[in-house]
TORKOL-4160 file (C-alpha; in steps of 0.2 Angstrom, whole numbers, padded with zeros to 4 digits, m for minus):
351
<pt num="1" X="m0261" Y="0525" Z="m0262"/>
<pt num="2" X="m0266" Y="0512" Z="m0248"/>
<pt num="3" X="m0256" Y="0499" Z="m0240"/>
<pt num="4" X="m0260" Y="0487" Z="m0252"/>
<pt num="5" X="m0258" Y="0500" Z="m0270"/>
<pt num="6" X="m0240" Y="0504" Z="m0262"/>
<pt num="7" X="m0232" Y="0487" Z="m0258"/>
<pt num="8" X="m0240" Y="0478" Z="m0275"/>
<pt num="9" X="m0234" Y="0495" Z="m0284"/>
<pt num="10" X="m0215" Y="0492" Z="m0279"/>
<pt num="11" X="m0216" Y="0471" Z="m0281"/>
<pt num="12" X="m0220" Y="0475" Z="m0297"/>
<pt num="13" X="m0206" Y="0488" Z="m0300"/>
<pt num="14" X="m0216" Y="0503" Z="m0300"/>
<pt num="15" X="m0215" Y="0519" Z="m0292"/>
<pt num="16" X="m0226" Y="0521" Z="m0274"/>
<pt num="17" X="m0231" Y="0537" Z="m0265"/>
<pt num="18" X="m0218" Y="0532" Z="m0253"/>
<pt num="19" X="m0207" Y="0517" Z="m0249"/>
<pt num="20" X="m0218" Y="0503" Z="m0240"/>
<pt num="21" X="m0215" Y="0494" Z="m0225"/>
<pt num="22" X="m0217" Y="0481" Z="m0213"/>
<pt num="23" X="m0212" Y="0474" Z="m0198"/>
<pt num="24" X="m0206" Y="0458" Z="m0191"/>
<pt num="25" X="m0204" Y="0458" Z="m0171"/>
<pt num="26" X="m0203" Y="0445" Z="m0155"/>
<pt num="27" X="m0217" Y="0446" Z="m0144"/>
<pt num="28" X="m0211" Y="0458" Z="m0131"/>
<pt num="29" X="m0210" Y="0470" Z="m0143"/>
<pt num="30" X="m0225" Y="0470" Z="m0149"/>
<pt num="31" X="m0230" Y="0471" Z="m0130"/>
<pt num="32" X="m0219" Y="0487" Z="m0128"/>
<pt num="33" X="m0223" Y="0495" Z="m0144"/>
<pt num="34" X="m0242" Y="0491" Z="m0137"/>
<pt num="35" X="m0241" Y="0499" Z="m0120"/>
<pt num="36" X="m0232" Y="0514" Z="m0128"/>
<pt num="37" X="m0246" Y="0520" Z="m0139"/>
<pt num="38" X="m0260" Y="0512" Z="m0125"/>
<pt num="39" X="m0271" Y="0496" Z="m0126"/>
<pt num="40" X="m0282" Y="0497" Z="m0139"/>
<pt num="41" X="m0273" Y="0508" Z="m0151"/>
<pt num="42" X="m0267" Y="0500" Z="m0169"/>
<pt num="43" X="m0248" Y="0501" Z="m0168"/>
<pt num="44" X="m0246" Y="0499" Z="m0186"/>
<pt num="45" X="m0258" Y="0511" Z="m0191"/>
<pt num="46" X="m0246" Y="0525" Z="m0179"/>
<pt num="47" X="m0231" Y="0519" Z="m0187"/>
<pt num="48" X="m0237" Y="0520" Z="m0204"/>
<pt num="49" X="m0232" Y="0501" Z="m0207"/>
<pt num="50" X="m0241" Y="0494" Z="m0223"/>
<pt num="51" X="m0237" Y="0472" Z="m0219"/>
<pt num="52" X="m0242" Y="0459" Z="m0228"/>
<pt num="53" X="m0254" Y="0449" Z="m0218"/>
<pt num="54" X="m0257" Y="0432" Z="m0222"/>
<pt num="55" X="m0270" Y="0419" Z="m0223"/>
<pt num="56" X="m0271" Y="0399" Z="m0219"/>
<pt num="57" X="m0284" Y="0384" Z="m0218"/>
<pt num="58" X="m0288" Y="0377" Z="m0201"/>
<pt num="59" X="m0279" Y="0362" Z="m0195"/>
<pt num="60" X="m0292" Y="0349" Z="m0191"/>
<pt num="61" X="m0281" Y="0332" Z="m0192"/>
<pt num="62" X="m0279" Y="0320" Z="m0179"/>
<pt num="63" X="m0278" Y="0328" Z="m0160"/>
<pt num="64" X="m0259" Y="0332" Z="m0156"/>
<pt num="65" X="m0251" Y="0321" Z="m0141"/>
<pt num="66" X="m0251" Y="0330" Z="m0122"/>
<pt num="67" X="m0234" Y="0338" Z="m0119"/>
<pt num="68" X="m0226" Y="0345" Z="m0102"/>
<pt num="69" X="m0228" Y="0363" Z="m0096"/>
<pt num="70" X="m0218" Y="0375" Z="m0104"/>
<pt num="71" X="m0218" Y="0365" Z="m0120"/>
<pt num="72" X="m0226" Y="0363" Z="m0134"/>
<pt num="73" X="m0228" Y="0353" Z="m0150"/>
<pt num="74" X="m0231" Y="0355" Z="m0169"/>
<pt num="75" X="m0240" Y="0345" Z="m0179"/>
<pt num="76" X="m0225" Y="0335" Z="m0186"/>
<pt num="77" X="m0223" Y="0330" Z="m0166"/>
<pt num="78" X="m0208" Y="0343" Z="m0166"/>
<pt num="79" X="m0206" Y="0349" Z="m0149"/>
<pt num="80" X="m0202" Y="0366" Z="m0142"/>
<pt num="81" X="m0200" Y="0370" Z="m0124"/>
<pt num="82" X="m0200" Y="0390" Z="m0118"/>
<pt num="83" X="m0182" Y="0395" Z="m0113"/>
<pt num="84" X="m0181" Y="0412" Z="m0103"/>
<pt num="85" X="m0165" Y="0422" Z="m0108"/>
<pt num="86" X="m0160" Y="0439" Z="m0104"/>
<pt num="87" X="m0168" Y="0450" Z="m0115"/>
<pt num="88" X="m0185" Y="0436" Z="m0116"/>
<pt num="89" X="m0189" Y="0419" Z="m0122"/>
<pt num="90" X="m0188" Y="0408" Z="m0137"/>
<pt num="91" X="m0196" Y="0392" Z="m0138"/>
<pt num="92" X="m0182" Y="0382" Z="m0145"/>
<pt num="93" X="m0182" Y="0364" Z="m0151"/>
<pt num="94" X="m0177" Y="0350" Z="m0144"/>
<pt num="95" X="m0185" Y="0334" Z="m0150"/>
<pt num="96" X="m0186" Y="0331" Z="m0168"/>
<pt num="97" X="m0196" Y="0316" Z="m0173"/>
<pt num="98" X="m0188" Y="0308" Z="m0185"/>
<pt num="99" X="m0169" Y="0311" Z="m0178"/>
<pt num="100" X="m0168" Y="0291" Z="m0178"/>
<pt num="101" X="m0173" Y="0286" Z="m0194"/>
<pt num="102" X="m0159" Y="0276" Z="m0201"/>
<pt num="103" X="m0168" Y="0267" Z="m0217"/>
<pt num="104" X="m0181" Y="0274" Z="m0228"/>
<pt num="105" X="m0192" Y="0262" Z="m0220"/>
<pt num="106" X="m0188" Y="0269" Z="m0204"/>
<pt num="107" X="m0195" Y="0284" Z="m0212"/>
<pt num="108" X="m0211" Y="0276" Z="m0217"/>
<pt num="109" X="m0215" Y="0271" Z="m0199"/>
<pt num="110" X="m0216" Y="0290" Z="m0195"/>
<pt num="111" X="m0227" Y="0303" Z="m0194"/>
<pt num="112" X="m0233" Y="0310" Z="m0210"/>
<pt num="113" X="m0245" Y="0325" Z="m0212"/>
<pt num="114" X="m0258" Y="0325" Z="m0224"/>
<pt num="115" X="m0266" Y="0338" Z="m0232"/>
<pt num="116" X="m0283" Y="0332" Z="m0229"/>
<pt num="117" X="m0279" Y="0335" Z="m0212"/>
<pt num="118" X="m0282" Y="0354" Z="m0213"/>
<pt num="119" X="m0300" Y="0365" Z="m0218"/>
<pt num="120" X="m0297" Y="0377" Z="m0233"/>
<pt num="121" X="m0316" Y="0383" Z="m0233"/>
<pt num="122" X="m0313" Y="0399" Z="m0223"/>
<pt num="123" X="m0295" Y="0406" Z="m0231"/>
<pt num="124" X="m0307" Y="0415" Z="m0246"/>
<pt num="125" X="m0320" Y="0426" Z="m0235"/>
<pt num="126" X="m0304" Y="0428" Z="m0228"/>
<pt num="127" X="m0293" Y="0436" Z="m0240"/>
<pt num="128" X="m0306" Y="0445" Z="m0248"/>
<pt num="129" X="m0307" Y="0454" Z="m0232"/>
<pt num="130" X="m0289" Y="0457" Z="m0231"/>
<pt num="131" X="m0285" Y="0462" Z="m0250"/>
<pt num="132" X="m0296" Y="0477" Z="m0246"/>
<pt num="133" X="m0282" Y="0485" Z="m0238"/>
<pt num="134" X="m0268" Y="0475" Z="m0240"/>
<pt num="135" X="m0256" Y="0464" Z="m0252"/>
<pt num="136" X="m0262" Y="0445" Z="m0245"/>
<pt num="137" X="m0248" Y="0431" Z="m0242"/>
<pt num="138" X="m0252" Y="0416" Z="m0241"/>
<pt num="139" X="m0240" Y="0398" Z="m0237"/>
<pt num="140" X="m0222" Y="0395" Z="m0231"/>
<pt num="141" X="m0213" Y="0381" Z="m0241"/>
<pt num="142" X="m0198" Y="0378" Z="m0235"/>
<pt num="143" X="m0188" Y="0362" Z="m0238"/>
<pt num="144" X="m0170" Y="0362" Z="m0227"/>
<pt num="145" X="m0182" Y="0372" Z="m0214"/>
<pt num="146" X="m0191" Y="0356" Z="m0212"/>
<pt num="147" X="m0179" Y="0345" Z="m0214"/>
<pt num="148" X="m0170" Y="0354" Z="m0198"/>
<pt num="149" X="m0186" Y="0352" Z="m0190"/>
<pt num="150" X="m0188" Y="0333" Z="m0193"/>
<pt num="151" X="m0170" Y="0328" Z="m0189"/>
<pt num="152" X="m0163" Y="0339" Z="m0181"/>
<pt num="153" X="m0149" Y="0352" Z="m0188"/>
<pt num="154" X="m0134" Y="0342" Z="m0186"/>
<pt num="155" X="m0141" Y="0327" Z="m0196"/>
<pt num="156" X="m0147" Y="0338" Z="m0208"/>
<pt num="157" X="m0133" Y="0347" Z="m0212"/>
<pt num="158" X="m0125" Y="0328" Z="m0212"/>
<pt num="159" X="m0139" Y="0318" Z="m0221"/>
<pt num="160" X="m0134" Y="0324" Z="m0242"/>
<pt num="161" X="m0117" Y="0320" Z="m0237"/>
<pt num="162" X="m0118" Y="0301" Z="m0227"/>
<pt num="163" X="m0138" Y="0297" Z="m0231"/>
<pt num="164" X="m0142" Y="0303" Z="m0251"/>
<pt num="165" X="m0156" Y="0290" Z="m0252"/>
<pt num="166" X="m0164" Y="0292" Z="m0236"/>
<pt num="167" X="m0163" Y="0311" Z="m0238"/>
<pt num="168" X="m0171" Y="0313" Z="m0255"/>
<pt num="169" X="m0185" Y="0300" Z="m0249"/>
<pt num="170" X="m0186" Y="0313" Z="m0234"/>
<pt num="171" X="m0188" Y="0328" Z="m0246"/>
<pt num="172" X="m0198" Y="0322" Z="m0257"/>
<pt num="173" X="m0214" Y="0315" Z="m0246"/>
<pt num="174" X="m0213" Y="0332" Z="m0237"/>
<pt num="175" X="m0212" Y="0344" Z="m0254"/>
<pt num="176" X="m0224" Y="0331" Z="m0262"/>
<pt num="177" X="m0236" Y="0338" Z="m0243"/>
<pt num="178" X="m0231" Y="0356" Z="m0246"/>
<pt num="179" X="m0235" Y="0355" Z="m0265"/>
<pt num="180" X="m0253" Y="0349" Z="m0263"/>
<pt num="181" X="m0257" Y="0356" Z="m0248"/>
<pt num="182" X="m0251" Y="0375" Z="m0253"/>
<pt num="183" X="m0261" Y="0368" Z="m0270"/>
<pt num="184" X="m0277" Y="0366" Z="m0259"/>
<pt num="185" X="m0274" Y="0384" Z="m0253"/>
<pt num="186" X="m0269" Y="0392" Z="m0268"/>
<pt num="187" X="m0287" Y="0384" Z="m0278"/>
<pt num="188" X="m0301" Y="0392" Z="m0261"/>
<pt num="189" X="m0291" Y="0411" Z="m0264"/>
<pt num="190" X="m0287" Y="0409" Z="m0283"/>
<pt num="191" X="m0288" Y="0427" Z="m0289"/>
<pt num="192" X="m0282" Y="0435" Z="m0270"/>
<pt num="193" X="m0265" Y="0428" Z="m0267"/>
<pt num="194" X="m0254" Y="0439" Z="m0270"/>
<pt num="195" X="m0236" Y="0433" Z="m0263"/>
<pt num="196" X="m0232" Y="0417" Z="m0254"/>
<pt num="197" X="m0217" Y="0409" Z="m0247"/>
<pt num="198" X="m0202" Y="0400" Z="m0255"/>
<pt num="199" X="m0191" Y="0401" Z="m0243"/>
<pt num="200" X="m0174" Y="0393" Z="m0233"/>
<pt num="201" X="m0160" Y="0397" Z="m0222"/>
<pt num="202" X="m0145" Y="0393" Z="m0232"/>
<pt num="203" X="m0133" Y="0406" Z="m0223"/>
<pt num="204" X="m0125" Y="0410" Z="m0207"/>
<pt num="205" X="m0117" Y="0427" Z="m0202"/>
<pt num="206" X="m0100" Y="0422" Z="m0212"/>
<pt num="207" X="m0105" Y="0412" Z="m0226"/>
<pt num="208" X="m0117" Y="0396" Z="m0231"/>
<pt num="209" X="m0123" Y="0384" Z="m0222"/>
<pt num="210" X="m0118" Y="0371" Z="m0236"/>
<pt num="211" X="m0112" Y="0369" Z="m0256"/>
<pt num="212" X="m0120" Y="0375" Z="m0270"/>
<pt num="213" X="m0119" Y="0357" Z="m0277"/>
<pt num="214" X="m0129" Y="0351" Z="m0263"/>
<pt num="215" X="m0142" Y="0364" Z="m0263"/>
<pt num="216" X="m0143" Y="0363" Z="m0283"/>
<pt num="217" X="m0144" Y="0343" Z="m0280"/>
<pt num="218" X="m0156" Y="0341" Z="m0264"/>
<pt num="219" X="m0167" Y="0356" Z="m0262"/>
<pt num="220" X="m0166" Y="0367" Z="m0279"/>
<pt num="221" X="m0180" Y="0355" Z="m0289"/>
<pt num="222" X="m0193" Y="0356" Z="m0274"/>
<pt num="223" X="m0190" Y="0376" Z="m0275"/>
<pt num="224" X="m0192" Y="0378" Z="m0293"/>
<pt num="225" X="m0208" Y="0365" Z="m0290"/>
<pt num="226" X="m0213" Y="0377" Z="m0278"/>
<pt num="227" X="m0210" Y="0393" Z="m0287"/>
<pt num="228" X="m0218" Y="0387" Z="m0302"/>
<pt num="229" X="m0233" Y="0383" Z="m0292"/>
<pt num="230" X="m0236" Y="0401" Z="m0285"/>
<pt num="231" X="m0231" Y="0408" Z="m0302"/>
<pt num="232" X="m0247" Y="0396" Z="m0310"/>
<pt num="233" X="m0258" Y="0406" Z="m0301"/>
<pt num="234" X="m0250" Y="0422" Z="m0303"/>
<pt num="235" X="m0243" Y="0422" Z="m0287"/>
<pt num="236" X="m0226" Y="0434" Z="m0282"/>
<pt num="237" X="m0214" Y="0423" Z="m0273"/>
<pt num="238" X="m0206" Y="0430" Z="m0257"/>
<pt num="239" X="m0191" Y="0421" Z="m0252"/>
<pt num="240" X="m0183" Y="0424" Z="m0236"/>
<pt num="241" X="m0163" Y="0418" Z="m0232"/>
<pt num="242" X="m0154" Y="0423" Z="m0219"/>
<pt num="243" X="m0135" Y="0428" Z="m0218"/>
<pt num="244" X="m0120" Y="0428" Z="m0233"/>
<pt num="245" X="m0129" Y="0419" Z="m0246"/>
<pt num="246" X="m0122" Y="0431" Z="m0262"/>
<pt num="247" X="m0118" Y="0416" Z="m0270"/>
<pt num="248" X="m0133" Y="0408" Z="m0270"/>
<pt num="249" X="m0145" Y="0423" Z="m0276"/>
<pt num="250" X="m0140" Y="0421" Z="m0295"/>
<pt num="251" X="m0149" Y="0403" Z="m0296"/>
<pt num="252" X="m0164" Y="0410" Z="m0285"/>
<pt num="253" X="m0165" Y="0423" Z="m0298"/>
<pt num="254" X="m0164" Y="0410" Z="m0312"/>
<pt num="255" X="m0176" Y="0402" Z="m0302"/>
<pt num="256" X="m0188" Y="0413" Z="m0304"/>
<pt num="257" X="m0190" Y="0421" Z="m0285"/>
<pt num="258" X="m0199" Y="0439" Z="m0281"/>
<pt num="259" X="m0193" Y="0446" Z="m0269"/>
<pt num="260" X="m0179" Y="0444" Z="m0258"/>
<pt num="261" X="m0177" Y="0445" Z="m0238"/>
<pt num="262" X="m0171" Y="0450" Z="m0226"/>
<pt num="263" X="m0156" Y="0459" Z="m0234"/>
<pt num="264" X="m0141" Y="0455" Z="m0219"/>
<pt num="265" X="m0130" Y="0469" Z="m0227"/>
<pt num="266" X="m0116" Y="0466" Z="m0214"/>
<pt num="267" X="m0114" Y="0449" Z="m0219"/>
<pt num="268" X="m0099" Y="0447" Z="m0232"/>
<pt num="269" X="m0105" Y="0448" Z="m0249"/>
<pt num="270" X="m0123" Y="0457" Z="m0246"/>
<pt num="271" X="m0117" Y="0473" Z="m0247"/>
<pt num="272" X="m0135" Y="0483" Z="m0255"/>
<pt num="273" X="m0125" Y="0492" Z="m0267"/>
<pt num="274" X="m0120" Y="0475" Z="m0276"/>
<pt num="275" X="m0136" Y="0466" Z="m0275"/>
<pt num="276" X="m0144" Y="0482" Z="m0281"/>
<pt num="277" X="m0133" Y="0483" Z="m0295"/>
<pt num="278" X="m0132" Y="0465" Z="m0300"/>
<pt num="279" X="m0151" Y="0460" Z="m0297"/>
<pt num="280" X="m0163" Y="0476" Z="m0293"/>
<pt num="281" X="m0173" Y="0474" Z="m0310"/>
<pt num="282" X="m0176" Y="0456" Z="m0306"/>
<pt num="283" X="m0178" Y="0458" Z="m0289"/>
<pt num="284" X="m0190" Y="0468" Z="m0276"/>
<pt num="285" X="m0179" Y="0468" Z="m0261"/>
<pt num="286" X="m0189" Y="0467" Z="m0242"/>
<pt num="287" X="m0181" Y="0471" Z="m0227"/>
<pt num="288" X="m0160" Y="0479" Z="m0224"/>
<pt num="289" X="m0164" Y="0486" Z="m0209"/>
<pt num="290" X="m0150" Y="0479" Z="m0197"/>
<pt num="291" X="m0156" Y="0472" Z="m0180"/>
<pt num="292" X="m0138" Y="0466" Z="m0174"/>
<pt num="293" X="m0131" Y="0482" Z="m0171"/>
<pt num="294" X="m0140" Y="0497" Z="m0177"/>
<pt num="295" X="m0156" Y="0495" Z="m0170"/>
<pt num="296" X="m0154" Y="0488" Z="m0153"/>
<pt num="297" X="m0136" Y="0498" Z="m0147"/>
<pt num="298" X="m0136" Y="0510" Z="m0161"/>
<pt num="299" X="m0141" Y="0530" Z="m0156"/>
<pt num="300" X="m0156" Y="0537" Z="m0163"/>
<pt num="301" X="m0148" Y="0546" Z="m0177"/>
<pt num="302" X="m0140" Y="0532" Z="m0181"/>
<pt num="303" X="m0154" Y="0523" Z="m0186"/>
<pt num="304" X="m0161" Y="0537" Z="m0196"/>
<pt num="305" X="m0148" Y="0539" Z="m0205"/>
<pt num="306" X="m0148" Y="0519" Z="m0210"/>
<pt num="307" X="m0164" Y="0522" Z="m0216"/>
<pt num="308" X="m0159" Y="0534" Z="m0226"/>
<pt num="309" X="m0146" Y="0524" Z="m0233"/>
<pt num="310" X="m0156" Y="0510" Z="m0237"/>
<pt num="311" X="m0169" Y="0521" Z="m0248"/>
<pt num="312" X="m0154" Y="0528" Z="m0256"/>
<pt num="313" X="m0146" Y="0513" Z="m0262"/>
<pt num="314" X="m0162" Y="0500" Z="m0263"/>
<pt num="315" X="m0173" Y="0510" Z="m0271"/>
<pt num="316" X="m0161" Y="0523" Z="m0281"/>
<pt num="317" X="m0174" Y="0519" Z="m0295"/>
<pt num="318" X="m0188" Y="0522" Z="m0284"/>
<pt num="319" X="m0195" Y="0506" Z="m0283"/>
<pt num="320" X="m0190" Y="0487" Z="m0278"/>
<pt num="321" X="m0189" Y="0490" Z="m0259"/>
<pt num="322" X="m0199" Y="0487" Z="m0245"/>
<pt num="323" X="m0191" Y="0494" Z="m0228"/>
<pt num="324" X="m0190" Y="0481" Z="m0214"/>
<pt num="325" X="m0181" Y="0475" Z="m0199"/>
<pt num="326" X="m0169" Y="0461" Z="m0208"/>
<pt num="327" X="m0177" Y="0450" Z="m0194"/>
<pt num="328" X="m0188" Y="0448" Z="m0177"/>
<pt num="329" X="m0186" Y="0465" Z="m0170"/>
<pt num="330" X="m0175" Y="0458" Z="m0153"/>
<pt num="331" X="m0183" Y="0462" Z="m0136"/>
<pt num="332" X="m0167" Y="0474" Z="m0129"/>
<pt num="333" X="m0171" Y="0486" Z="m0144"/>
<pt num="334" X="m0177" Y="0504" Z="m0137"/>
<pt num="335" X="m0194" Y="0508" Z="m0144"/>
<pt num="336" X="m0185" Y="0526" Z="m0147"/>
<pt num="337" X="m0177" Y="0517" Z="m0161"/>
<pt num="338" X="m0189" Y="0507" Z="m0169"/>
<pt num="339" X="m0202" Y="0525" Z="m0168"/>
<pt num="340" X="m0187" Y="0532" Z="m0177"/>
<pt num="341" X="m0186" Y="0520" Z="m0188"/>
<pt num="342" X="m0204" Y="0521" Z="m0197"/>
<pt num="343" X="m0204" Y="0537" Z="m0194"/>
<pt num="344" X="m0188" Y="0542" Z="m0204"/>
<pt num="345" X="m0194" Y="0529" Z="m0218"/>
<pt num="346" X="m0212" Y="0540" Z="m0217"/>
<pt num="347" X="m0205" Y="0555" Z="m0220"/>
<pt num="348" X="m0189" Y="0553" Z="m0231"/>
<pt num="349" X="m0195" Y="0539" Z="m0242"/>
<pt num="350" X="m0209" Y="0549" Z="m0251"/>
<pt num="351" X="m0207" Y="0553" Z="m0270"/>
C-alpha cells in the first residue's frame, strides 16, 4: 500500500499493511529533525510517516493593515506577537477584534470576511497532484476556535452565559462564512477531498471547558451544518479536541464525525481502552501519542513501548487508528524519541 491506500484503508475501517501515521510538530522540530537526516533529505519519507496534507484557495481580499515587528496579523485583524520562551516561541494572541462589541450592532460595525475574498482556481491541479500519493484534507471549521479568536477567550467562555443574543448573532455570520466558503472549496476539488476539519477545543487537562447544554445550544447546529456539508460531498470528517472531553464524544458520534484527535489518554475519562470499546466501529481514532510526558522526558523504551500500547488497544481490530503525537511535537523533545517513535510504529504495527 501507499500512504494514501493505508490511511483511506483504516478511515474506512479496514485492515492496512501496517498502521498509518503522521505527525504534528512546532517549528524547531521540524528544524532539528531536518538537520539530523541533512538539508535536502524528506524527513517524512525516513520516518515512514504517511500525513494528510492539505490544500486551500489563495486569499486575495482586501490588503491586511501594517503591524509592529515581531507581530503579525490574520485576516480577521487577530493579532499575534512572537513570544521567545525556554524551549522556543509561540506567537500568541493579544488583540482580538471584536473584544469590545457590546451590541449586535456593534458587531456589524466590524470586520467581516467574505468568501469572495479568496481564489479557489488553483486547489484542483492541486489536490490531483497530492491524492497521487496521499489522502487530501482540505478546511478547518471551527466555531468556539473563532469565537476565542474574535473576543478573546475569557469573553468567550462568558458570552452564552451574560450575551445569548450577541453571541448567536457572532456565530452565525462566521459559520454562515465558513459554510460558503468551505462550500467554494469543496465544489473546485469535488471528487478529491477526502477528509476536512470539524473541529474545537472543548477540553482542558481536567475536564471541559464549558456545559454540554451550551455546547448542544451554541455550537452543536453550526457542527452538524458543517458535518453534513463534508458528508454531501463524500467527505470524512476529522475532528480534532483537546483534553477530557469523554462526555462529549457520544453527541460527536451522533453527529456524524470521522475521525477523532488527538486522543489525550491522561486526561480523565480518555482512557483508549474505553473510547475503543464504546466508539471504535464508529470511529477512526488519530493521534494518542502523549507529548506531555512520554515523549519529551520519557526514556527511549518508554516510548516504544507506548507505541506499542497504543496499536494494542486502538487498533486491537486492526484498523481505526492512525498513530500520532496527540499534539505539536514540543521543541525540548529528543529526536532519539521521536526516531523511536516511528520507528517502533514501523516495525510493530505491521499486519
Amino acid at each position: 500500500m501507499n500512504s494514501r491506500e493505508r490511511m483511506l484503508a483504516v478511515i474506512n475501517h479496514q485492515v492496512p499493511d501496517r498502521i498509518p501515521t503522521d505527525i504534528w510538530a512546532v517549528p524547531e522540530v521540524r528544524q532539528k529533525l531536518q538537520d539530523h537526516f541533512g538539508q535536502g533529505a524528506d524527513v517524512a519519507a525516513a520516518l515512514h510517516i504517511d500525513g494528510i496534507p492539505g490544500v486551500g484557495p489563495r486569499y486575495v481580499g482586501p490588503a491586511l493593515p501594517e503591524v509592529g515587528q515581531d507581530q503579525t496579523i490574520d485576516i480577521w485583524h487577530t493579532r499575534r506577537r512572537r513570544i521567545r520562551y525556554s524551549t522556543g516561541e509561540y506567537w500568541e494572541m493579544f488583540a482580538n477584534p471584536m473584544a469590545e462589541a457590546r451590541t449586535i450592532d456593534d458587531l456589524e460595525k466590524c470586520h467581516w470576511v467574505r468568501a469572495d475574498w479568496f481564489d479557489y482556481s488553483q486547489m484542483r491541479p492541486a489536490a490531483e497532484r497530492l491524492r497521487q500519493t496521499h489522502a487530501v484534507q482540505c478546511g478547518y471549521m471551527a466555531p468556539f476556535t473563532y469565537h476565542i479568536y474574535l473576543r478573546g477567550l475569557e469573553t468567550a467562555l462568558m458570552d452564552p452565559l451574560v450575551e445569548p443574543e450577541l453571541t448567536r448573532h457572532l456565530l452565525g455570520r462566521l459559520c454562515d462564512f465558513f459554510y460558503e466558503h468551505h462550500r467554494r472549496m469543496f465544489q473546485a476539488c469535488e471528487g478529491l477531498i477526502d477528509a476536512a476539519q470539524v473541529t474545537d477545543d472543548y477540553g482542558m487537562q481536567t475536564g471541559p471547558l464549558m456545559s454540554l447544554r451550551v455546547f448542544r445550544e451554541f455550537y452543536r447546529p453550526h457542527l452538524q451544518r458543517f458535518i453534513d456539508l463534508a458528508h454531501e460531498f463524500g467527505i470524512k470528517v476529522f475532528h480534532h479536541d483537546d483534553g477530557a472531553i469523554r462526555q462529549f464524544i457520544p453527541d460527536l458520534v451522533e453527529m456524524g464525525i470521522d475521525i477523532l484527535n488527538p486522543i489525550q489518554w491522561r486526561c480523565p475519562g480518555m482512557e483508549i481502552e474505553g473510547l475503543k470499546r464504546d466508539f471504535g466501529k464508529r470511529l477512526c481514532f488519530h493521534g494518542g501519542m502523549d507529548n506531555q510526558r512520554t515523549l519529551p522526558f520519557g526514556r527511549e523504551q518508554d516510548v516504544r513501548a507506548e507505541v506499542r500500547r497504543l496499536i494494542d488497544v486502538l487498533a486491537s481490530d486492526r484498523t481505526g487508528y492512525v498513530l500520532a503525537p496527540c499534539h505539536n511535537i514540543q521543541a525540548n523533545t529528543p529526536v532519539e524519541n521521536i526516531l523511536a517513535m516511528y520507528d517502533e510504529v514501523y516495525h510493530y504495527g505491521r499486519f
